[in-house]
C-alpha positions, 0 to 999 in steps of 0.5 A: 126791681123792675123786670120787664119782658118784651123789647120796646122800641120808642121814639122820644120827642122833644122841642126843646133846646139841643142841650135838653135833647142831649141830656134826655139821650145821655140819661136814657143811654146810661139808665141814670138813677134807675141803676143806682143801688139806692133806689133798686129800681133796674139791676146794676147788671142790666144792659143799657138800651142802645140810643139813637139820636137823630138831628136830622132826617134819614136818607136812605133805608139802608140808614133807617134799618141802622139806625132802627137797631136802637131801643130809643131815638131822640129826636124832633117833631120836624125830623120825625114829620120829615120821616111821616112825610117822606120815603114809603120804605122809611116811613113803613120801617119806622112804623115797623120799629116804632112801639111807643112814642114818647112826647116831652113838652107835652103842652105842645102836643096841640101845635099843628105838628105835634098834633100831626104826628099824634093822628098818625101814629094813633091810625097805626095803634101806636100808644104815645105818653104825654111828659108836661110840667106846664099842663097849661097853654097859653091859647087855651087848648086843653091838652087831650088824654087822660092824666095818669099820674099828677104830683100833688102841688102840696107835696111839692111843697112839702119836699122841695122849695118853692123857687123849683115848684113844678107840675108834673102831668103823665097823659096817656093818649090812647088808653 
């Protein structure tokens, strides 16, 4: 079972669609298969993080202090630019909650925003993970950091069809 010991507080990004970001929040909210008996991965007992999820930026500190009662947030490159950008009390609260950033669609971490977001949190020591199953964009911009985890293609395709082919690249940007 896993165990772990210290309180993460991380912020989830995601550029997708309105309903992916609602499925990433529904399943970090419920801990999905990672309770399932089956798997023995985290206790059926163990108490689910609490979730935010921010559809749009936060207007006063006293929201922010709210809000940053969660484990994990939802959110988007432009919310979470909006807070890097705006109020000082904000921003330093977010800072403060902030221990882990958490990329999905990771083959857009070099678009400019994206990209924005990462600097700031790396001058803050903040470790950010890169979630991709398209390790390639089309501009031909290497993704940075160092593949930590990489799926195989040849067992993908030993285990699954090949119409549900997919890469799977877990970057690790600052270690």
């Amino acid at each position: 079972m896993l165990n772990y010991s210290r309180k993460v507080s991380g912020l989830i990004g995601n550029r997708s669609s309105a309903s992916l970001r609602t499925q990433i929040f529904n399943k970090f909210k419920s801990l999905g298969v990672l309770k399932d008996r089956r798997f023995q991965i985290v206790s059926s007992s163990a108490k689910n993080p609490v979730i935010g999820f921010l559809k749009t930026g936060i207007k006063s500190i006293e929201d922010a202090d709210s809000l940053f009662e969660s484990n994990v947030i939802v959110s988007t490159p432009q919310i979470i630019t909006g807070i890097l950008s705006g109020d000082e009390k904000i921003k330093a609260s977010f800072l403060n909650w902030c221990n882990l950033l958490i990329m999905d669609e990771a083959h857009h971490s070099q678009a400019k925003e994206w990209n924005n977001i990462k600097v700031q949190l790396e001058t803050f020591n903040k470790p950010i993970l890169l979630f991709t199953a398209t390790p390639f964009r089309n501009d031909k911009k290497r993704l940075q950091g160092k593949v930590i985890y990489d799926y195989p293609s040849h067992l993908l395709k030993e285990t699954i069809t090949i119409n549900k082919l997919f890469f799977i690249l877990f970057l690790n940007l600052t270690h």
